[in-house]
C-alpha positions in Angstrom: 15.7 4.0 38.6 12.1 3.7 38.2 9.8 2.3 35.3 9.0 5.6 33.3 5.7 5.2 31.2 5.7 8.2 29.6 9.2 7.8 28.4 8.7 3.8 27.5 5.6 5.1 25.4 7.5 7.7 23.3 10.7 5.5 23.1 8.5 2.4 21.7 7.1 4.9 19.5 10.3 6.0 18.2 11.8 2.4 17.7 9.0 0.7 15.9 9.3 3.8 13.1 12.9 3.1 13.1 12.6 -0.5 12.6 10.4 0.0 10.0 12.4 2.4 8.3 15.1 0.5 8.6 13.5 -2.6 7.2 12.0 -1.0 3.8 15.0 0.8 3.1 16.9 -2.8 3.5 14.3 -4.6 1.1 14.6 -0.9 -1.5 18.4 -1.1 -1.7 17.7 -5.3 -2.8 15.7 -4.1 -5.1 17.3 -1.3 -6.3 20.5 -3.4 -7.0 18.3 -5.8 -8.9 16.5 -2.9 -10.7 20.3 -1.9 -11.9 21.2 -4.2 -12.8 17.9 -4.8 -15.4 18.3 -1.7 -17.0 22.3 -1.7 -17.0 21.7 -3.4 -20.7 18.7 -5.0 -22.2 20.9 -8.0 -24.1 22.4 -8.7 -20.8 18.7 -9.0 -19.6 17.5 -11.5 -22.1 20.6 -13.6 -22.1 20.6 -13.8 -18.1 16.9 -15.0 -18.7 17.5 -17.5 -21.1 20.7 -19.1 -20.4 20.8 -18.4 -16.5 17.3 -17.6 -15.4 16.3 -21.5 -14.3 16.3 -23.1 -11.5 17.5 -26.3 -11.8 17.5 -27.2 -8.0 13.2 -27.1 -8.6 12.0 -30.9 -8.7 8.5 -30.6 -7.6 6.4 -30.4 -11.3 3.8 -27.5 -10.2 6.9 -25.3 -8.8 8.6 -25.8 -12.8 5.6 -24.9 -14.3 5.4 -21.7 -12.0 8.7 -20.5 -12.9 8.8 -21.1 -16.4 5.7 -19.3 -16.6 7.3 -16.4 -14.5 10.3 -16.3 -17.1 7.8 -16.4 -19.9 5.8 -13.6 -18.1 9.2 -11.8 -17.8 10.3 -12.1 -21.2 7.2 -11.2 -22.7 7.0 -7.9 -20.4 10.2 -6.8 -22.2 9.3 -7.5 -25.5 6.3 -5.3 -25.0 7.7 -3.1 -23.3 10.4 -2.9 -26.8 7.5 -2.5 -29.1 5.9 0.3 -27.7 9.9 1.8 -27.3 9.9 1.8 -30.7 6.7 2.7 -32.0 7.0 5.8 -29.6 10.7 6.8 -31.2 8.6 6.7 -34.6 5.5 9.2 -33.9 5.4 12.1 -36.1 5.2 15.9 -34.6 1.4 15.7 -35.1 1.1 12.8 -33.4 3.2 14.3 -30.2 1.8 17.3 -29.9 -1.6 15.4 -29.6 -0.5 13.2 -26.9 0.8 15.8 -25.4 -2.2 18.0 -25.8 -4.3 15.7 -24.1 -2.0 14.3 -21.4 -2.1 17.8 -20.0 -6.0 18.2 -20.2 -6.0 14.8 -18.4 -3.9 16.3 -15.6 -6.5 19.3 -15.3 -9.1 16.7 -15.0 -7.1 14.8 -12.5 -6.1 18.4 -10.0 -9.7 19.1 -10.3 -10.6 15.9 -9.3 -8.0 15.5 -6.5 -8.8 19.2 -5.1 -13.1 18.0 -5.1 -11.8 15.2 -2.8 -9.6 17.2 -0.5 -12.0 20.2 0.2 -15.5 17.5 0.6 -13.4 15.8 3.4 -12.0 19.2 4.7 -16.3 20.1 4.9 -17.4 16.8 6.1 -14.7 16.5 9.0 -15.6 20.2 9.8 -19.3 19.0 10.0 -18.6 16.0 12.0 -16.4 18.0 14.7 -19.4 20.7 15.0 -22.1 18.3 15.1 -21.2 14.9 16.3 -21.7 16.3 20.0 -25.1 18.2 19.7 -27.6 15.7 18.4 -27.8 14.3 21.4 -28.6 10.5 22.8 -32.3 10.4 21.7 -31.1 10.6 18.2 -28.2 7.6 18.3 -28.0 6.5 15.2 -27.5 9.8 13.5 -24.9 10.7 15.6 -23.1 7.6 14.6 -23.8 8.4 11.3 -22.1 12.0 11.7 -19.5 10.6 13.5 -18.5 8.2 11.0 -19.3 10.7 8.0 -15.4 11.8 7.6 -14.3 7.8 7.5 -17.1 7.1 4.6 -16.8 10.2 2.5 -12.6 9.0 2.7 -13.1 5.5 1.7 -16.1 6.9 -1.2 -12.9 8.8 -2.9 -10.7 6.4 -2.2 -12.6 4.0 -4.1 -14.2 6.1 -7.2 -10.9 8.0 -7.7 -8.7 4.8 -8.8 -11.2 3.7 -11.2 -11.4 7.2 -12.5 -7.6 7.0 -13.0 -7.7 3.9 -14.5 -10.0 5.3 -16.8 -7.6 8.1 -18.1 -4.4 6.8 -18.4 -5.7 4.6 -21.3 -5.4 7.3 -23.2 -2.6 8.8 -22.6 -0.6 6.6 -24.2 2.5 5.4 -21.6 4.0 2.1 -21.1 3.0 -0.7 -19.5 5.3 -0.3 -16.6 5.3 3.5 -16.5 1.2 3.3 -16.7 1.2 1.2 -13.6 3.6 3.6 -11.8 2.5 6.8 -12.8 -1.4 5.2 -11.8 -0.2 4.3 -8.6 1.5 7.5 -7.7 -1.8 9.8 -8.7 -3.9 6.9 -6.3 -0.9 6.7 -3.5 -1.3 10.8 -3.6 -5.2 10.9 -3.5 -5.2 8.7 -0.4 -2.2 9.8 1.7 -3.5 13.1 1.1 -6.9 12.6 2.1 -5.1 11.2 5.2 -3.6 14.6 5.6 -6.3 16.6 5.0 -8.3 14.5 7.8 -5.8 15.3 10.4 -5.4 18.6 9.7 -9.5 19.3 9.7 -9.2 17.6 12.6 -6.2 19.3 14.0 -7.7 22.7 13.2 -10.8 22.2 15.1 -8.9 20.8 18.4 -6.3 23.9 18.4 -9.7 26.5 17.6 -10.4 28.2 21.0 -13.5 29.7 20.6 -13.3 31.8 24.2 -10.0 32.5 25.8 -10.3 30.1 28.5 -8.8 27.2 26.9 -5.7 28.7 25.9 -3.8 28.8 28.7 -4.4 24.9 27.7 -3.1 25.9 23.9 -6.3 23.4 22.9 -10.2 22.9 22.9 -9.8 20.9 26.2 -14.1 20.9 26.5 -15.5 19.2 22.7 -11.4 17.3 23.2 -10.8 16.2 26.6 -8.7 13.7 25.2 -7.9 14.7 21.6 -5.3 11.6 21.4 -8.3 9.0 21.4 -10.3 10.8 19.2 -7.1 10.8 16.9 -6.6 7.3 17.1 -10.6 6.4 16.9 -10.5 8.3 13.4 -7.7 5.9 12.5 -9.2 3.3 13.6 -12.4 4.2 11.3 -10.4 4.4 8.4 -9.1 0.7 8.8 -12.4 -1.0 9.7 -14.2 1.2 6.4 -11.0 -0.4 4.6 -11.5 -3.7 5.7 -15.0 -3.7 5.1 -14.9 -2.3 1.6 -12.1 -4.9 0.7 -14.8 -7.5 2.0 -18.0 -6.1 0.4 -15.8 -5.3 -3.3 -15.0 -9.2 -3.3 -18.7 -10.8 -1.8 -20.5 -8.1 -3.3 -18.6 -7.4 -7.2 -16.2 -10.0 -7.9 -17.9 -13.2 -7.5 -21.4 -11.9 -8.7 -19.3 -10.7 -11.4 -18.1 -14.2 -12.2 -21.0 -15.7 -11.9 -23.1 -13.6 -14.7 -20.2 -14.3 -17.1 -19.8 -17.5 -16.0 -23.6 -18.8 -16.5 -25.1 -15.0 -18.6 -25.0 -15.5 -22.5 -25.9 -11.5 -22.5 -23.5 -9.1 -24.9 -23.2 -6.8 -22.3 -22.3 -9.1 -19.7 -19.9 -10.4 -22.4 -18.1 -7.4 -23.0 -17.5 -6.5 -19.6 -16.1 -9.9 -19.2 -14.0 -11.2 -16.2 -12.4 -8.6 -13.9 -8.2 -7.9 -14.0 -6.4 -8.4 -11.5 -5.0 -4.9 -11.2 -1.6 -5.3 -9.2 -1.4 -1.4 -8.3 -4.6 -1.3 -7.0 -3.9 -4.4 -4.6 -0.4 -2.8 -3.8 -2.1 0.4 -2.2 -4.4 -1.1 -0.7 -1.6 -2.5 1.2 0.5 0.9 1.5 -2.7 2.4 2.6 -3.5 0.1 5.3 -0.2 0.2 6.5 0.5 4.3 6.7 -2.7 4.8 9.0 -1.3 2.1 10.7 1.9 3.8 11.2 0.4 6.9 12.2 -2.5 5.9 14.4 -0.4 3.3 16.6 0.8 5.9 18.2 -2.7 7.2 19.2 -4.1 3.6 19.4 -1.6 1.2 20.7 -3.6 -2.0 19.6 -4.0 -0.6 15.9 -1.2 -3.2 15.2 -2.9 -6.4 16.5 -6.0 -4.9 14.6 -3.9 -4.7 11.6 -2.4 -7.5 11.3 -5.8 -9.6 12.1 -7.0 -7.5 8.7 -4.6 -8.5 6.5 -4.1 -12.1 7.1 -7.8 -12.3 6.7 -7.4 -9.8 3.5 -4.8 -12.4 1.9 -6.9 -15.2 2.0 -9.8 -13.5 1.0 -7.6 -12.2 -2.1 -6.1 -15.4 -2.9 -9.4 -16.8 -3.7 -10.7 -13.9 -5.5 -7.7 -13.8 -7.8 -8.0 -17.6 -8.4 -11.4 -18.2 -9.0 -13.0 -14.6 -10.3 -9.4 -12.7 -11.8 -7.7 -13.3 -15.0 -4.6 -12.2 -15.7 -3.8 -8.1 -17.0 -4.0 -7.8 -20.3 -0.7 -5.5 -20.3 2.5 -7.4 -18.6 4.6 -5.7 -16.3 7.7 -6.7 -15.0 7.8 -7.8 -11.5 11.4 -6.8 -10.4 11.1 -3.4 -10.9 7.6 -3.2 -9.9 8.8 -5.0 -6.6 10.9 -1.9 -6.4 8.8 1.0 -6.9 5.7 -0.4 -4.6 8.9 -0.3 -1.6 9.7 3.1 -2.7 6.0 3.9 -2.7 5.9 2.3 1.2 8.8 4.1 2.3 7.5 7.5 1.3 3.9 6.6 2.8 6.5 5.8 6.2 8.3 9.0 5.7 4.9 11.0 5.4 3.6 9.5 8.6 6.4 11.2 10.7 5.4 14.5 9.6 2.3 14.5 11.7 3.4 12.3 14.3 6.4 14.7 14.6 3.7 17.6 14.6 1.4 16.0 17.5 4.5 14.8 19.5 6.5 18.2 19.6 4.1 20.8 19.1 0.6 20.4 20.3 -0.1 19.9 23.4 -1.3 16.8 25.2 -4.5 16.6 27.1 -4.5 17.1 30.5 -7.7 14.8 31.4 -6.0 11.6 30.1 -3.2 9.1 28.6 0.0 9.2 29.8 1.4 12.8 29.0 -1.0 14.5 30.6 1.4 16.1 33.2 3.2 17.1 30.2 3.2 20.3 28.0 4.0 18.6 25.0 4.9 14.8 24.5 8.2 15.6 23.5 9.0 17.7 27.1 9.2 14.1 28.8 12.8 13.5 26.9 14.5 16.8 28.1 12.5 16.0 31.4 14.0 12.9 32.0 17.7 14.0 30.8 17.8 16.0 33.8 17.7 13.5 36.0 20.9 11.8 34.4 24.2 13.2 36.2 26.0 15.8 35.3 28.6 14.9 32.6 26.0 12.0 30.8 23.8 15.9 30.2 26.6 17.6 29.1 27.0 15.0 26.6 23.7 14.8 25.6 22.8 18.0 25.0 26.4 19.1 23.7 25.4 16.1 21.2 22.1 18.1 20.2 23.4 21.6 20.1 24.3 23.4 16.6 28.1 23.2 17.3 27.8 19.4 16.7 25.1 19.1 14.1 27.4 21.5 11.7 30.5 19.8 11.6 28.5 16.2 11.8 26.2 17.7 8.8 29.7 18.1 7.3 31.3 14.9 7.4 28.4 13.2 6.5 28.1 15.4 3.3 32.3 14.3 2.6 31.5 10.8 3.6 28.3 10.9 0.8 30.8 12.6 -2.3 33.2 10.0 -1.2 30.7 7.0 -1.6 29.4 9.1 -4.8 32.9 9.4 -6.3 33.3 5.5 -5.4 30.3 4.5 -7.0 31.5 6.2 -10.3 34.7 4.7 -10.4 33.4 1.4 -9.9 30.9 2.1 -12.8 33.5 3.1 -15.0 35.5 0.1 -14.2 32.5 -1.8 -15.1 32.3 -0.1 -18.4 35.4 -1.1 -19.2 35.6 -4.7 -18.4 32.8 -4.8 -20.7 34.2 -3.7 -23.8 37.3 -5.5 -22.5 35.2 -8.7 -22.7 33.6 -7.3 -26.5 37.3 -7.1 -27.3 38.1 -10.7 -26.6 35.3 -12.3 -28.3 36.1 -10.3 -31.4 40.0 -11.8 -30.8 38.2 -15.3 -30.4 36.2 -14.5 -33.4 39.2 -13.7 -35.3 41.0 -16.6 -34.1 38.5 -18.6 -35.1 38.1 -17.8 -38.8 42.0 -18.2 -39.2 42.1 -21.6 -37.6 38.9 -22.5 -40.2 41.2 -20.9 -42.9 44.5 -23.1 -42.4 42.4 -26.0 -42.1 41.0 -25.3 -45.8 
């Protein structure tokens, strides 16, 4: 047995997206059982808040005052959260169909935005590609302007097309916890897709032969030698124009910002006031940092330590901001199934980076002047390459495993094993149900007890 890098590569690959996906999924289902139990009944909410929601091992005095202004927080989230329940059940039909009305003229404004986005990185990765290479050395610095044009323009929309966002959903009238949902999903969209349409301007110009010499090849092997790096070196881009935003946003907005309202007596500087602390937009930051992460590591093996050196700067740096320049959003949410939905959000940011990963790995095929595939038609070939070498009956196994005649009857019992767990699940929620009204029954009987035992003492 020898050490076999190609193999070890894809193989680390492989377990580092399954140890992620195994992770969020593990935090989703906690919070997914905690989220169930929230909306299983709204009394049972309040009175597990007030009669079981403290902690009463906490004895430090800064730790009490945190939590009871967490169950305050909480509590006041709900009743919100109530009052626009109700004043929504009351709207007349002329009040609906004018919500309605303009929610969907928001939504136009919000494609056309999204579709703006998607084609000016299309053209400026295009331009970058065709350009990068023939300005030449005398003319550095505009070469490195062009070459970094697709990671600006991409951070540009990533930043203008939140705050436009933000801007809408004020008037379309949702509630607090939906708003911040619904917001995050529009922003989570616009960035993983700009993601997407990066790779696949950059994609289409590696795979365009212009003469039929490179496709024996099956890519542009003379602008690519090594398309990997320049993969990875665009992911690499995006993080450092995401760091340095984050950086520039709080030295450049947040504390100047603080400091005119702080020490300014102008109306204007008045009204605009101190800056929220908008909790979806520091969420995707995260999830955004994170899925290049999970899709350039494979192309640039450090993006990791990179990554990680980021964000714990990026925590510290938020901490102060959020203490010293942020005040607190004027709509509460509630954190539990917040907590929830940013996982969810993760988890399909994970799930979207395997589709090009699975693209690059299986489909196109690796360079031949570098990295360790290179004697390789694909990355993928080095799996089936390295099954033959096993003996006989361990690839009789193996690829008996991965032929159609076990994936059908596996497909099957899994689909038995999942109505099983499905049927279970009901029957345990009807047994819930009624142990419920089984315990609504007894405090009426206690009830009833009680007034008789007050009547024979009179």
């Amino acid at each position: 047995m020898k050490y076999n890098l190609p193999l070890a590569y894809l193989l680390a690959t492989f377990a580092y997206l399954a140890l992620c996906l195994l992770w969020i999924i593990k935090r989703s289902v906690e919070g997914f059982k905690q989220n169930l139990v929230h909306n299983a009944d709204p009394f049972q909410s309040y009175c597990n808040k007030v009669f079981a929601g403290w902690d009463f091992c906490i004895t430090d005095p800064s730790a009490a005052r945190l939590k009871h202004r967490s169950l305050q927080y909480e509590l006041q989230s709900d009743l919100q959260e109530e009052k626009l329940k109700q004043k929504i059940a009351e709207r007349r039909m002329e009040e609906k169909l004018r919500i309605y009305s303009l929610r969907i003229f928001i939504n136009i404004i919000v494609i056309a935005i999204l579709s703006g986005c998607f084609y000016s990185i299309y053209r400026v990765t295009v331009f970058s590609q065709e350009n990068s290479n023939d300005i030449g050395n005398a003319n550095s610095q505009v070469n490195l302007l062009v070459q970094y044009l697709p990671s600006m323009v991409i951070t540009l929309a990533n930043f203008i097309a939140p705050l436009i966002f933000a801007f809408l959903i004020k008037f379309e009238e949702y509630t607090p916890a939906f708003e911040i949902k619904l917001t995050l999903m529009r922003c989570v969209f616009v960035r993983l897709a700009n993601i997407g349409v990066l790779l696949f301007s950059l994609w289409s110009q590696i795979s365009n032969c212009g003469s039929d010499k490179c496709k024996p090849c099956g890519y542009n092997y003379k602008l690519y030698p090594c398309w990997e790096s320049d993969v990875g070196r665009e992911m690499y881009k995006l993080m450092m124009f995401d760091f340095i935003v984050i950086l520039a946003v709080a030295l450049f907005a947040d504390f100047p910002r603080k400091l005119l309202v702080t020490h300014c007596s102008c109306k204007l500087v008045q009204w605009f006031g101190h800056k929220e602390f908008g909790i979806s937009d520091n969420v995707l930051e995260i999830i955004y940092g994170q899925t290049i992460c999970f899709i350039g590591t494979f192309f640039s093996p450090l993006l990791p330590a990179i990554a990680t050196i980021k964000y714990f700067i990026i925590f510290y740096v938020k901490k102060i901001v959020l203490k010293h320049t942020s005040k607190p959003a004027a709509k509460p949410i509630r954190a539990s199934s917040s907590n929830f939905f940013f996982l969810v959000v993760l988890l399909i940011g994970l799930l979207l980076a395997f589709v090009p990963l699975g693209f690059s790995i299986a489909r196109i095929p690796s360079s031949k002047a570098c990295g360790p595939f290179r004697h390789f038609n694909t990355s993928w070939e080095v799996i089936p390459d390295t099954i033959l070498q096993f003996p006989t009956g361990l690839q009789q196994f193996l690829f008996g495993i991965s032929s159609e005649a076990f994936a059908v009857p596996f497909f099957v019992i899994l689909c038995i094993i999942m109505f099983y767990v499905v049927a279970l699940a009901q029957a345990h929620k009807r047994a819930v149900e009624q142990l419920r009204e089984q315990l609504v029954l007894e405090s009426r009987d206690k009830m009833f007890l009680i007034r008789k035992i007050t009547e024979a003492q009179k």
